[in-house]
C-alpha positions as CSV (number, residue, x, y, z in Angstrom):
1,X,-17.4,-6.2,1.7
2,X,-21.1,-6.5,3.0
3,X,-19.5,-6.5,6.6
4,X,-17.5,-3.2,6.0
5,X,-20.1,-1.2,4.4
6,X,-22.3,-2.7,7.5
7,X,-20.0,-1.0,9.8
8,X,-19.0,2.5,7.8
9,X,-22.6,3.4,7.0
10,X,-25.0,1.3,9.6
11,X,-22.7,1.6,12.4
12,X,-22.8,-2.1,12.8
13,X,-20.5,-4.2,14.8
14,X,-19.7,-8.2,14.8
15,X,-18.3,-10.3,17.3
16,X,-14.8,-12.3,17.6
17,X,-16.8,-15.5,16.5
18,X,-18.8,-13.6,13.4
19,X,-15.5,-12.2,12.1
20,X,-13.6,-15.7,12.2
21,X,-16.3,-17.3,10.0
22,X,-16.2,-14.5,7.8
23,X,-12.6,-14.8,7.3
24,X,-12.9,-18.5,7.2
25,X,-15.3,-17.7,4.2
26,X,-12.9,-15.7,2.4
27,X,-10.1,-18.0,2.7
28,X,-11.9,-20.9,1.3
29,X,-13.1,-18.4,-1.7
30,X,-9.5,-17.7,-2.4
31,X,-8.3,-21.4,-2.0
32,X,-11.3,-22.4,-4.3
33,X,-10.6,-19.8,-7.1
34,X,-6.2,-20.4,-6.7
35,X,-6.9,-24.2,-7.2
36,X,-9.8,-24.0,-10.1
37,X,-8.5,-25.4,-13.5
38,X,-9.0,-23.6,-16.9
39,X,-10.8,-24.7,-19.3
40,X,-9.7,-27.2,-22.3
41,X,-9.8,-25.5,-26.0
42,X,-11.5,-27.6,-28.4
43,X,-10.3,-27.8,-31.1
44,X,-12.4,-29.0,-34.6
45,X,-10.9,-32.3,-36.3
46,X,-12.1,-32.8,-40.3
């Protein structure tokens, strides 16, 4: 998002390489959020 808003309101522009990472960072985010496990309930014994 930081990268958009850099280029609507800055007028800021990145290169090939710059936009790769970025896109290598927000597949990893998705791949790391798809693959993340839920949490266990615990559940009180007496």
């Amino acid at each position: 998002m930081g990268a958009f808003m850099g280029m609507i309101f800055l007028n800021e522009h990145l290169t090939l390489t710059q936009w790769f990472a970025l896109f290598c960072i927000i597949g990893a985010s998705i791949g790391s959020t798809s693959t993340m496990k839920t949490k266990n309930e615990i559940v009180e014994i007496n």
